[in-house]
N, CA, C and O atoms as a GROMACS GRO file, in nm:
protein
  576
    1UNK      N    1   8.549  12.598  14.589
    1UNK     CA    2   8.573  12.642  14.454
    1UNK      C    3   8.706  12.584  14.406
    1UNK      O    4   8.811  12.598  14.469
    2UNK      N    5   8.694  12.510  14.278
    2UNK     CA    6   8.852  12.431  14.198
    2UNK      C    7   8.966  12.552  14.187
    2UNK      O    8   8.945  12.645  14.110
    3UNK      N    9   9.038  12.549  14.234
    3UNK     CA   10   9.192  12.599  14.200
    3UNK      C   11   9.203  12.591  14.087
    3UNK      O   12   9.181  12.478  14.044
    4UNK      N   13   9.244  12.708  13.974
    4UNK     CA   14   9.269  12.670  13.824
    4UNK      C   15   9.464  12.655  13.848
    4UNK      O   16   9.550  12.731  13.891
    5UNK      N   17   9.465  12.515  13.793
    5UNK     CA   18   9.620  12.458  13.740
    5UNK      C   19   9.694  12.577  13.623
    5UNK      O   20   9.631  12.624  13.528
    6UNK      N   21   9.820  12.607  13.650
    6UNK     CA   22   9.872  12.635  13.578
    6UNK      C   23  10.017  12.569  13.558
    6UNK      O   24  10.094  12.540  13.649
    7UNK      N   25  10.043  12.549  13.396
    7UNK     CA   26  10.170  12.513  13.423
    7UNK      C   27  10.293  12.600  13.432
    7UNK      O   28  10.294  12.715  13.389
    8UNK      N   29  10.380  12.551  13.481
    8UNK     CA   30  10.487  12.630  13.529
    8UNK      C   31  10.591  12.754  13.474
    8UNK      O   32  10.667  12.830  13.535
    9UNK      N   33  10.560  12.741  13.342
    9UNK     CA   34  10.605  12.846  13.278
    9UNK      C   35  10.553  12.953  13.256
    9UNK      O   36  10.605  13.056  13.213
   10UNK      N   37  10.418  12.927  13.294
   10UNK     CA   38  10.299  13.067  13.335
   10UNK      C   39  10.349  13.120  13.478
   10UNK      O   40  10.336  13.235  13.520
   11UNK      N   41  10.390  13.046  13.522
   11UNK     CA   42  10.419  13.127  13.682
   11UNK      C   43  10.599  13.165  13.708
   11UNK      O   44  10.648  13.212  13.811
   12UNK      N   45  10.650  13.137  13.614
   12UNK     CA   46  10.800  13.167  13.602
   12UNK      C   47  10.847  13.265  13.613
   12UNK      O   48  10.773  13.358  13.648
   13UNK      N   49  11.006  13.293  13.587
   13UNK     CA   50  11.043  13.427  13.528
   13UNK      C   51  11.008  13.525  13.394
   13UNK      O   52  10.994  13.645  13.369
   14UNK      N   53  11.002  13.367  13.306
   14UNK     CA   54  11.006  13.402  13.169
   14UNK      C   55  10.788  13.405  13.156
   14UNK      O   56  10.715  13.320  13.207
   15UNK      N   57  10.740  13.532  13.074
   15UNK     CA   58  10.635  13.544  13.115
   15UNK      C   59  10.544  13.437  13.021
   15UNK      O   60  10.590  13.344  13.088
   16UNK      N   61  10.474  13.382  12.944
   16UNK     CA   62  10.394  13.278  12.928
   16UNK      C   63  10.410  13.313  12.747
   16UNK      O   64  10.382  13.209  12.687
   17UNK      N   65  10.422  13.351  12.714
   17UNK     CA   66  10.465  13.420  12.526
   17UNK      C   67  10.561  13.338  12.473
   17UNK      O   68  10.673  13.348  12.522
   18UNK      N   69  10.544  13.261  12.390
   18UNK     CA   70  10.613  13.162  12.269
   18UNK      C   71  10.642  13.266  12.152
   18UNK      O   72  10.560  13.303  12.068
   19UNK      N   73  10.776  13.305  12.162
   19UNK     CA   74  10.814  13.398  12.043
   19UNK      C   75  10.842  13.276  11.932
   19UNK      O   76  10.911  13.176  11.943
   20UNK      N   77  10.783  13.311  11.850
   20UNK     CA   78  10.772  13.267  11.661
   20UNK      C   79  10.853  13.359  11.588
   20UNK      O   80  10.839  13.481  11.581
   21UNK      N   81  10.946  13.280  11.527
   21UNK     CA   82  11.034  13.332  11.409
   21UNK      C   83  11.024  13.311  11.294
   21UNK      O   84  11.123  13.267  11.235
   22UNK      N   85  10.905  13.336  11.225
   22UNK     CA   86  10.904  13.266  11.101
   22UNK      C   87  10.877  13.372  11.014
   22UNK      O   88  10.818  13.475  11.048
   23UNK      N   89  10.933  13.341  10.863
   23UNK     CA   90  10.959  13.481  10.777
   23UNK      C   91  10.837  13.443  10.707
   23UNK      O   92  10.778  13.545  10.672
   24UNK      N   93  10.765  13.317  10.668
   24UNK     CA   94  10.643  13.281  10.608
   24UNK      C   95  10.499  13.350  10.686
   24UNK      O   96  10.443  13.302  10.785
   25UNK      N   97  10.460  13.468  10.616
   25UNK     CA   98  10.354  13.511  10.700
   25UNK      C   99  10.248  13.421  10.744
   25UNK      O  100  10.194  13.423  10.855
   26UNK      N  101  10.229  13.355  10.662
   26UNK     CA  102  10.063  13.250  10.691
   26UNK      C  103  10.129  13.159  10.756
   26UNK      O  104  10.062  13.118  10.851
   27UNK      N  105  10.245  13.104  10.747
   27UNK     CA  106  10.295  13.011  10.851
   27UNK      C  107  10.263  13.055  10.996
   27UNK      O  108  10.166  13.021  11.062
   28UNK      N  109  10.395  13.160  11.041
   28UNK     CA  110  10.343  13.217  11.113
   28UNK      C  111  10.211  13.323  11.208
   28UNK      O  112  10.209  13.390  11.311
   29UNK      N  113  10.110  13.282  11.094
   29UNK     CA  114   9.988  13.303  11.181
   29UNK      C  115   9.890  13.227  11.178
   29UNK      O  116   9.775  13.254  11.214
   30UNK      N  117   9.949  13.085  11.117
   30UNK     CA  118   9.868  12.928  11.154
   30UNK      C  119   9.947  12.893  11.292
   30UNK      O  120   9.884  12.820  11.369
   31UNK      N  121  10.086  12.936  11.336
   31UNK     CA  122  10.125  12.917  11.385
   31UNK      C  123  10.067  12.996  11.564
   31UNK      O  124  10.065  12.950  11.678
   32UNK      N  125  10.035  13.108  11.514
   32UNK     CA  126   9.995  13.210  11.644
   32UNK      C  127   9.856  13.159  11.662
   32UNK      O  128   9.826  13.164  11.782
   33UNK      N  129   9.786  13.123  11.607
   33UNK     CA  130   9.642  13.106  11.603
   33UNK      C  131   9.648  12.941  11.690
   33UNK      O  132   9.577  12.918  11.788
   34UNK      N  133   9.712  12.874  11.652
   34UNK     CA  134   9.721  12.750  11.706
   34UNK      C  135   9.769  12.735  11.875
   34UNK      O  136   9.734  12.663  11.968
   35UNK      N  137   9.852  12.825  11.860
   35UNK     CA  138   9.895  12.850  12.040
   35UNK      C  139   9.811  12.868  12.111
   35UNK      O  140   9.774  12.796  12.204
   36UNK      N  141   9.744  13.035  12.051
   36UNK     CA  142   9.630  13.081  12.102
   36UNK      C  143   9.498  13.042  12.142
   36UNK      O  144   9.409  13.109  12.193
   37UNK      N  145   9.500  12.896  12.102
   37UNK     CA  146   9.331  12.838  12.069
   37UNK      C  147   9.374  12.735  12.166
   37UNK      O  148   9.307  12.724  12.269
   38UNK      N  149   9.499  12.641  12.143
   38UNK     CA  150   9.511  12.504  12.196
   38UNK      C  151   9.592  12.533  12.264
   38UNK      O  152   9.638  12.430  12.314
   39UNK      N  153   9.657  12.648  12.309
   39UNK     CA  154   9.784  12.553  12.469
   39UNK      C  155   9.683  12.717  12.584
   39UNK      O  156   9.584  12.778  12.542
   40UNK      N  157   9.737  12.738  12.692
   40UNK     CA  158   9.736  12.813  12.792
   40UNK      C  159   9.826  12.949  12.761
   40UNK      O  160   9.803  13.051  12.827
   41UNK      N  161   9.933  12.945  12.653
   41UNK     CA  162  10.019  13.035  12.627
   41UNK      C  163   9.957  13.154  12.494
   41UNK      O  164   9.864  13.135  12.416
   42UNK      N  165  10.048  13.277  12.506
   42UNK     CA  166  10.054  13.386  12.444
   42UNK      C  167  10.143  13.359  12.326
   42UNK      O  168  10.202  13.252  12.312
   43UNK      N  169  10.152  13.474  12.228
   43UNK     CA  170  10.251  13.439  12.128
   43UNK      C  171  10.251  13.583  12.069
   43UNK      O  172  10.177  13.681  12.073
   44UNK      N  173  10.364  13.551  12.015
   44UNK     CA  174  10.441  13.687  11.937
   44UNK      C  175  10.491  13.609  11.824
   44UNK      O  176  10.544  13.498  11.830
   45UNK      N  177  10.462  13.701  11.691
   45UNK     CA  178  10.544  13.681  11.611
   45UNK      C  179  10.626  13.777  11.541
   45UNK      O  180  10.595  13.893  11.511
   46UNK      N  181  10.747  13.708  11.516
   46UNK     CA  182  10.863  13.785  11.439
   46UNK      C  183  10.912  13.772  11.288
   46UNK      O  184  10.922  13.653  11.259
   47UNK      N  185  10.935  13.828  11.219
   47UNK     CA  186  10.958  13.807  11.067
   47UNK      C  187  11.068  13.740  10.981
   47UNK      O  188  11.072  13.670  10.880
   48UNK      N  189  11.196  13.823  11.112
   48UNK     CA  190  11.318  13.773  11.033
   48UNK      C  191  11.404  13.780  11.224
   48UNK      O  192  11.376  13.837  11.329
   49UNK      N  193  11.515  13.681  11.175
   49UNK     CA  194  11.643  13.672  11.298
   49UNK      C  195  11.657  13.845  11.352
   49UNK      O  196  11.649  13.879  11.470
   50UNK      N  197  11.677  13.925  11.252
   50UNK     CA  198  11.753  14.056  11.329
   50UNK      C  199  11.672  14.108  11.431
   50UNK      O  200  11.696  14.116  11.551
   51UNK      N  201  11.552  14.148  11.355
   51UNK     CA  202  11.453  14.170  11.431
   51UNK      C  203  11.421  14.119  11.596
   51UNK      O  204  11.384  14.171  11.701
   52UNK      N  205  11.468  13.955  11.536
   52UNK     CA  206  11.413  13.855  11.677
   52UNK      C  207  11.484  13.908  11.766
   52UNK      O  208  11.430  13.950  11.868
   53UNK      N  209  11.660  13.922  11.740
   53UNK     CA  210  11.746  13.923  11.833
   53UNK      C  211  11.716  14.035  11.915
   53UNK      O  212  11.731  14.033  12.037
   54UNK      N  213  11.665  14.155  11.834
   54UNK     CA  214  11.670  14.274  11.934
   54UNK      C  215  11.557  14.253  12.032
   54UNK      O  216  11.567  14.284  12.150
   55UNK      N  217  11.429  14.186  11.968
   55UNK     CA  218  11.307  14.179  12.050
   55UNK      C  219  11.295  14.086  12.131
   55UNK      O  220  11.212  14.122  12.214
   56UNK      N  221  11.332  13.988  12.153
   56UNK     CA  222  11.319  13.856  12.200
   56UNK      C  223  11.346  13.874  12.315
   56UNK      O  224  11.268  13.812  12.386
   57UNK      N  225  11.471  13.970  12.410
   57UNK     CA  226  11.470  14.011  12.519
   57UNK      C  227  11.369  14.068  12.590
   57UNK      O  228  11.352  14.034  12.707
   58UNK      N  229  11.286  14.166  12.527
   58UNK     CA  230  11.186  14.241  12.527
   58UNK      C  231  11.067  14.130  12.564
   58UNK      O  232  11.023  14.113  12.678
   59UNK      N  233  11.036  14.080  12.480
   59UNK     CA  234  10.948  13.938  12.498
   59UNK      C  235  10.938  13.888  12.592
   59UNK      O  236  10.846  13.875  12.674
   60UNK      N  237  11.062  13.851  12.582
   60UNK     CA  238  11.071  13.765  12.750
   60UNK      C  239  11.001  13.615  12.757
   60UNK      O  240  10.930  13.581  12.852
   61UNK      N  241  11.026  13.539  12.659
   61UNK     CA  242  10.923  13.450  12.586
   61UNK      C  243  10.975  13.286  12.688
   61UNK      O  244  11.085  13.268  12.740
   62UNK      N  245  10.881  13.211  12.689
   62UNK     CA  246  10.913  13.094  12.777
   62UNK      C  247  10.946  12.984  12.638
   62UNK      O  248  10.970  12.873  12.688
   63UNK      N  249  10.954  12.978  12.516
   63UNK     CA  250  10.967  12.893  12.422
   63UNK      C  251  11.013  13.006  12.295
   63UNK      O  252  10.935  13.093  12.255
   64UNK      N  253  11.111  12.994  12.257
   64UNK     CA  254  11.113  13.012  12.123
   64UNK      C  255  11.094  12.904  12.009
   64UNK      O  256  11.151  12.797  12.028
   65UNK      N  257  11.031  12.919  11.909
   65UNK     CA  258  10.948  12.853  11.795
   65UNK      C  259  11.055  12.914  11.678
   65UNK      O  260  11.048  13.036  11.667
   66UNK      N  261  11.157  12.844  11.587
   66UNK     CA  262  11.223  12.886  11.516
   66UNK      C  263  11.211  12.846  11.347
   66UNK      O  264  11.208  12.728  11.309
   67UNK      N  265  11.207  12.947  11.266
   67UNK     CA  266  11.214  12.867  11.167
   67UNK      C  267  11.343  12.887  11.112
   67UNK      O  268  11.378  13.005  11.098
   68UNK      N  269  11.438  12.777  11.070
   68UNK     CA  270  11.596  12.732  11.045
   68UNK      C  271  11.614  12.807  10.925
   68UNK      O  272  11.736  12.813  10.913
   69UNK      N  273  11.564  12.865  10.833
   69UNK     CA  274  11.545  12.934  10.696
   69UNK      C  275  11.522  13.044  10.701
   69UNK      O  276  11.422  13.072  10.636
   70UNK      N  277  11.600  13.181  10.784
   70UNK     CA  278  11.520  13.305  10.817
   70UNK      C  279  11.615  13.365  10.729
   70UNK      O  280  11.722  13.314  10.695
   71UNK      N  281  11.554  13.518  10.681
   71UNK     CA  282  11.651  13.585  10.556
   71UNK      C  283  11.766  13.660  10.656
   71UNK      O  284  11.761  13.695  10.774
   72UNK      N  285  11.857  13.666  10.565
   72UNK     CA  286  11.980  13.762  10.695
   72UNK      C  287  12.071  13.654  10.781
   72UNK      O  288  12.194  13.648  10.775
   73UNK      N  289  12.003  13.585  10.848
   73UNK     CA  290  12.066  13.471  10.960
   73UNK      C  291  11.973  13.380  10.963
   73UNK      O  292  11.854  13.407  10.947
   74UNK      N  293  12.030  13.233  10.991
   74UNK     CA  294  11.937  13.137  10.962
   74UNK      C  295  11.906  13.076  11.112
   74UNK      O  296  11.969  13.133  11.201
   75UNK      N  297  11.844  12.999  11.144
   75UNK     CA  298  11.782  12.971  11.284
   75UNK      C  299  11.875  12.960  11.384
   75UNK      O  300  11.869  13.012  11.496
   76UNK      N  301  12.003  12.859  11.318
   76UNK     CA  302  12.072  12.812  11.438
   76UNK      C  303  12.214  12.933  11.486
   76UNK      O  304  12.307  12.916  11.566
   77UNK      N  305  12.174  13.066  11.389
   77UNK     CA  306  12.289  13.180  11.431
   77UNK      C  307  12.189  13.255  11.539
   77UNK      O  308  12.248  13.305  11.634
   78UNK      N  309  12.070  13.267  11.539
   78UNK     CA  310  11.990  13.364  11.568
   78UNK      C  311  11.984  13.283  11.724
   78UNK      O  312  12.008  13.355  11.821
   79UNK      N  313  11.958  13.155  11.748
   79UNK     CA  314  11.976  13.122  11.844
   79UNK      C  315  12.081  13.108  11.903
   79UNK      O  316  12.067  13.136  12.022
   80UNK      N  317  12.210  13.069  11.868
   80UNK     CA  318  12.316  13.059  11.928
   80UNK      C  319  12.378  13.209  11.964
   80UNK      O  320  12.450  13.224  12.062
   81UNK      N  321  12.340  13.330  11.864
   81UNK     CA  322  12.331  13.509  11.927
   81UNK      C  323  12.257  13.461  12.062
   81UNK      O  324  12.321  13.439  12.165
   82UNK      N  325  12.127  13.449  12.054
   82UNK     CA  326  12.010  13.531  12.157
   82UNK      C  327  12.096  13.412  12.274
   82UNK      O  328  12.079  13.473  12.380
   83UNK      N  329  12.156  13.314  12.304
   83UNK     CA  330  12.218  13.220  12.362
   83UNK      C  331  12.365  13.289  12.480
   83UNK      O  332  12.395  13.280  12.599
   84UNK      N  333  12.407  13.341  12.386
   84UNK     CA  334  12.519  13.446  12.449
   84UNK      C  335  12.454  13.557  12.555
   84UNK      O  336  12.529  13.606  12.640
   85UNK      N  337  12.292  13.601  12.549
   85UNK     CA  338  12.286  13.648  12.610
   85UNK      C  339  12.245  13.603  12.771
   85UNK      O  340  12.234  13.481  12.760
   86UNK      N  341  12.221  13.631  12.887
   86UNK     CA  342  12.200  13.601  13.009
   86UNK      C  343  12.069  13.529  13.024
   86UNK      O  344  12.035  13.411  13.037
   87UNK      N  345  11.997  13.667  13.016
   87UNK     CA  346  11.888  13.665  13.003
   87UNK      C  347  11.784  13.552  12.896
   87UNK      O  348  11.667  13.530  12.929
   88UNK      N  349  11.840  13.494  12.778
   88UNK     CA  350  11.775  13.394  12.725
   88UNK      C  351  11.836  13.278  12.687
   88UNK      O  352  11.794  13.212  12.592
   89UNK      N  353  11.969  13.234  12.776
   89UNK     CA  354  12.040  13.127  12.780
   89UNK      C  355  11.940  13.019  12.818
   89UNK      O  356  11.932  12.926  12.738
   90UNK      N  357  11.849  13.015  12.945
   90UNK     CA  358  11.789  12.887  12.927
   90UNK      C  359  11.611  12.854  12.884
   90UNK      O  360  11.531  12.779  12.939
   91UNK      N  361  11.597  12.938  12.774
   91UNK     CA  362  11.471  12.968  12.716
   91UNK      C  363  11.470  12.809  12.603
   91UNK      O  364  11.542  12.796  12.504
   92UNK      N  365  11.379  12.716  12.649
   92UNK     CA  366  11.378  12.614  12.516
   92UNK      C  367  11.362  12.640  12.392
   92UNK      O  368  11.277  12.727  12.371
   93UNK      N  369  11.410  12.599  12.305
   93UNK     CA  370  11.409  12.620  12.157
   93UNK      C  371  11.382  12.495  12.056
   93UNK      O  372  11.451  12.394  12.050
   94UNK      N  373  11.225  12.536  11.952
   94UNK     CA  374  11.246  12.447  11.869
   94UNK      C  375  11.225  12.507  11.756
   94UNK      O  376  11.147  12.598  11.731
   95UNK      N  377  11.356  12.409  11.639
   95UNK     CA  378  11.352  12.484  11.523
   95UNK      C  379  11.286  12.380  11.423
   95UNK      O  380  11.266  12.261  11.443
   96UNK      N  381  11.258  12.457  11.308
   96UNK     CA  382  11.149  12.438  11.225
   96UNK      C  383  11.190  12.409  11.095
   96UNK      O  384  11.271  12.500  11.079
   97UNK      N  385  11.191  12.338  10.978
   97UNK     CA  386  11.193  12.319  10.828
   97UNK      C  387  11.228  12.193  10.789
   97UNK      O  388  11.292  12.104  10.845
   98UNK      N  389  11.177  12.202  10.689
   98UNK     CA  390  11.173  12.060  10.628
   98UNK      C  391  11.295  12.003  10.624
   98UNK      O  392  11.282  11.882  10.636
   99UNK      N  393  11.451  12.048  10.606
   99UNK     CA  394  11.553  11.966  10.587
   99UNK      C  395  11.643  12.078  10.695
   99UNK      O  396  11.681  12.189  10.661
  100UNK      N  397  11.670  11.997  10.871
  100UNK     CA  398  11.731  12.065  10.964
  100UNK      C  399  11.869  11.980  10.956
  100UNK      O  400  11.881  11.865  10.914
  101UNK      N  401  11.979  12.068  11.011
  101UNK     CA  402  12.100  12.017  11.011
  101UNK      C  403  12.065  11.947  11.145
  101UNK      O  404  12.104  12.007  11.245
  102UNK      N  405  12.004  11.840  11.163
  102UNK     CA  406  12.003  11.722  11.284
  102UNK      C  407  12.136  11.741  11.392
  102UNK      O  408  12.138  11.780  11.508
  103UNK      N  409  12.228  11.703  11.312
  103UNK     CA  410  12.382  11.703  11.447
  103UNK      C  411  12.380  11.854  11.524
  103UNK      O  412  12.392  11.866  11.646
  104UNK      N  413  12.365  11.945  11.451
  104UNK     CA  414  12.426  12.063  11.451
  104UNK      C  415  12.252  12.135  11.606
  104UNK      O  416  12.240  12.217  11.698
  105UNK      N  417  12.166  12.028  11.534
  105UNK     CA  418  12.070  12.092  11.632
  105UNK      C  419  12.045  12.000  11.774
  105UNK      O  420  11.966  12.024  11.866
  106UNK      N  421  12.162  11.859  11.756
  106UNK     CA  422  12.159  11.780  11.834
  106UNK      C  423  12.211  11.822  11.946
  106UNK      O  424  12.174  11.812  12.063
  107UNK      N  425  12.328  11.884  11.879
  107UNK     CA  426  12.438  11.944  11.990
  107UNK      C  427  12.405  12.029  12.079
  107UNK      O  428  12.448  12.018  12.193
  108UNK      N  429  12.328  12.123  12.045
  108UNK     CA  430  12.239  12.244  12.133
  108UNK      C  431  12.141  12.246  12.199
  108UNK      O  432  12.097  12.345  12.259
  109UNK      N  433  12.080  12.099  12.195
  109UNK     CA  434  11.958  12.053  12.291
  109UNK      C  435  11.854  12.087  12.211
  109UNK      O  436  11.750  12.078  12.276
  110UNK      N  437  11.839  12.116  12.123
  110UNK     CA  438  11.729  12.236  12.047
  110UNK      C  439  11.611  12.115  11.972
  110UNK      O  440  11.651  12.022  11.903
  111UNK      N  441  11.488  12.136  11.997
  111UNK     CA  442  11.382  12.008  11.952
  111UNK      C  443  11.388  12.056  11.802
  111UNK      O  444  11.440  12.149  11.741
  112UNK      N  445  11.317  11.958  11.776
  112UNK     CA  446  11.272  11.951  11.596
  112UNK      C  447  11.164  11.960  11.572
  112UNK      O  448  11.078  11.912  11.645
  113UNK      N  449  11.146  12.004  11.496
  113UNK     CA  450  10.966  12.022  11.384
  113UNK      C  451  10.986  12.030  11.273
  113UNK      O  452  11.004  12.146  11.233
  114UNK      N  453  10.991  11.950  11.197
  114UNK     CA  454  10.927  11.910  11.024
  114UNK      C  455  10.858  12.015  11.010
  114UNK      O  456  10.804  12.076  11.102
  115UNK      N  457  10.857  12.040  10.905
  115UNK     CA  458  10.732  12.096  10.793
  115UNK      C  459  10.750  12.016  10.659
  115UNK      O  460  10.844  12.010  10.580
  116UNK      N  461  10.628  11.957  10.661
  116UNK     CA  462  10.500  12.042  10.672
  116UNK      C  463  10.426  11.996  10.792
  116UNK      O  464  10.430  11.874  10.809
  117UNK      N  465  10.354  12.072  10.886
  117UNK     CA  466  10.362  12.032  11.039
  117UNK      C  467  10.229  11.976  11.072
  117UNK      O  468  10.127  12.035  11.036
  118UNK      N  469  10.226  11.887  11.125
  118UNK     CA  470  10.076  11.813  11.189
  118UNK      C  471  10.030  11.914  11.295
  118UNK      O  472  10.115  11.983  11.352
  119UNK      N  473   9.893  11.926  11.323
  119UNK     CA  474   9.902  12.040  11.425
  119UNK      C  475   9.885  11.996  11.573
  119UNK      O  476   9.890  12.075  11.668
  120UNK      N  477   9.860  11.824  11.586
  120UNK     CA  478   9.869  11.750  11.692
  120UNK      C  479  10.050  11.771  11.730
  120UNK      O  480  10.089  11.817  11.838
  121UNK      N  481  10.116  11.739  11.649
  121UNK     CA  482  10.249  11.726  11.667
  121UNK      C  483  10.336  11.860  11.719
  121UNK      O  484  10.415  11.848  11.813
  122UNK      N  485  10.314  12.006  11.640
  122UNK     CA  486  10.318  12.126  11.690
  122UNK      C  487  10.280  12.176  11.840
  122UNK      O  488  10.349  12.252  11.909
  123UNK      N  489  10.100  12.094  11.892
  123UNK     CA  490  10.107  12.124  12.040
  123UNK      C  491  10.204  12.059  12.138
  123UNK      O  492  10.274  12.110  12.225
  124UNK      N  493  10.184  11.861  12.077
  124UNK     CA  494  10.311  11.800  12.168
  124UNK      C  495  10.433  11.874  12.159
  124UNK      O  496  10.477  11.904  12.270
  125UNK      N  497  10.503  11.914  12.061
  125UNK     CA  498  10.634  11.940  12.094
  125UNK      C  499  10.668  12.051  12.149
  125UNK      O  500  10.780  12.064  12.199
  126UNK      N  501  10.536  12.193  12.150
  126UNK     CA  502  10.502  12.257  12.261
  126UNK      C  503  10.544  12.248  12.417
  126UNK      O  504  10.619  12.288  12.506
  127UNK      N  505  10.446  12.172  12.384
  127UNK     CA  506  10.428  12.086  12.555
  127UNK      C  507  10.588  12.001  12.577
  127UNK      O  508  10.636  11.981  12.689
  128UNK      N  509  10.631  11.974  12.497
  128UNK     CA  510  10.762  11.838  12.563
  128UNK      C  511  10.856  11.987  12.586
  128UNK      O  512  10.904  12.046  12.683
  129UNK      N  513  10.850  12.003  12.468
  129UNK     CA  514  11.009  12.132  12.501
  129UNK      C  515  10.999  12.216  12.613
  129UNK      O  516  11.104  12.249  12.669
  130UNK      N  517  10.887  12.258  12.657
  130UNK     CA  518  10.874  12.348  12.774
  130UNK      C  519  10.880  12.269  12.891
  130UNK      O  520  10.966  12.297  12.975
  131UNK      N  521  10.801  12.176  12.910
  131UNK     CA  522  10.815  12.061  13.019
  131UNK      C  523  10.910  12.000  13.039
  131UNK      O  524  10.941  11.964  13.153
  132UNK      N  525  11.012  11.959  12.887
  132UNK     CA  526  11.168  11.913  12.974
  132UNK      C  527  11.275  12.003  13.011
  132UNK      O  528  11.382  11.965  13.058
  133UNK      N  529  11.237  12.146  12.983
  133UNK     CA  530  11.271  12.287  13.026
  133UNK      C  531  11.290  12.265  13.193
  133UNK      O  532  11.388  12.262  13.267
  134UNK      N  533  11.138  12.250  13.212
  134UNK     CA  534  11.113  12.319  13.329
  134UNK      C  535  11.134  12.218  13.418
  134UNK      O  536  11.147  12.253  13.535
  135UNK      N  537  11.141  12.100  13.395
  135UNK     CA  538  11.222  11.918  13.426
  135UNK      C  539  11.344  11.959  13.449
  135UNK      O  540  11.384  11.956  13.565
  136UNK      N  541  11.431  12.005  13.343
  136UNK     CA  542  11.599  12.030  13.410
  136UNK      C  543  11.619  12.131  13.510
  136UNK      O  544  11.693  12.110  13.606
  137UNK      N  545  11.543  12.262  13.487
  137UNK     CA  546  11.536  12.356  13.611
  137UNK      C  547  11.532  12.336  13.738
  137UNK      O  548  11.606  12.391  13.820
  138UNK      N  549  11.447  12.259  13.762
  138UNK     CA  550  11.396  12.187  13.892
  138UNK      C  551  11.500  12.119  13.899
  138UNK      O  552  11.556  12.163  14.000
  139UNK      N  553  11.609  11.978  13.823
  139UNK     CA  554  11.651  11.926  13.866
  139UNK      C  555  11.830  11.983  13.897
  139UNK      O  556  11.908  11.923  13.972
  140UNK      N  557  11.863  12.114  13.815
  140UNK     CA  558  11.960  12.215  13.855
  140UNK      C  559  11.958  12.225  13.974
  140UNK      O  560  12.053  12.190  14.044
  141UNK      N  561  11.791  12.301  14.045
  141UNK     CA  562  11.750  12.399  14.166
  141UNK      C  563  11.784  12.265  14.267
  141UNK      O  564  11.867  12.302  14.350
  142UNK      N  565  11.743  12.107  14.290
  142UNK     CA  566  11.733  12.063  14.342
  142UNK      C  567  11.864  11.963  14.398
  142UNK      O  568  11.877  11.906  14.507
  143UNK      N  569  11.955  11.966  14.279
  143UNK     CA  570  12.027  11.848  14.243
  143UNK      C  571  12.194  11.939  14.255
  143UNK      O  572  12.287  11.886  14.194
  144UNK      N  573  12.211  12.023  14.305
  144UNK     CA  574  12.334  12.125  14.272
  144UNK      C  575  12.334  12.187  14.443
  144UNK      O  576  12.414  12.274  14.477
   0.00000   0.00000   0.00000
């Protein structure tokens, strides 16, 4: 009988859930629906930053999905908060909108996504951000 493959962020600490931050409701549930159908992963979505910050621990999410335009705090405060904490310092992050401060998201390792979003392009960058996640982990665990 075949062994079912999983990838590595299903078998991690962080449990298999891509928390979504997006204040656009239909965004965010083209966004949940798309996880749900095309990758192996779970998803949560969130409305606004405050919210995220308190829940996102709770979550316990292997990718956060950000959108850079949230009401209250905008992507790159909400991440650089949830960042300070222990617990979601090395959770990958990609943020989301049509016009991103590039340097500012260069500096933080943090991937990119345009909108308006291809939905081929949404699974790859899925897949890259978690995979070069789980690429540096290994090479921390191995290389230190």
């Amino acid at each position: 009988m075949p062994q079912e493959i999983f990838p590595p962020a299903l078998r991690g600490s962080h449990n298999a859930t891509i928390l979504i931050v997006e204040d656009d409701a239909d965004v965010g549930q083209f966004l949940q629906q798309l996880i749900e159908e095309d990758t192996p992963y779970h998803s949560s979505v969130i409305g606004n930053g405050v919210t995220a910050l308190e829940q996102a621990p709770l979550v316990n999410p292997c990718l956060l999905l950000i959108d850079y335009r949230l009401p209250g705090m905008n992507g790159l405060e909400l991440y650089d908060r949830l960042q300070q904490r222990e617990d979601m310092r090395n959770v990958p992050a990609i943020m989301m909108s049509a016009n991103l401060p590039v340097e500012e998201i260069r500096k933080r390792n943090i991937h990119q996504l345009r909108k308006p979003m291809d939905v081929g392009n949404v699974v790859r960058m899925i897949t890259h951000a978690i995979a070069s996640a789980e690429e540096q982990q290994v090479q921390e665990q191995y290389c230190s």
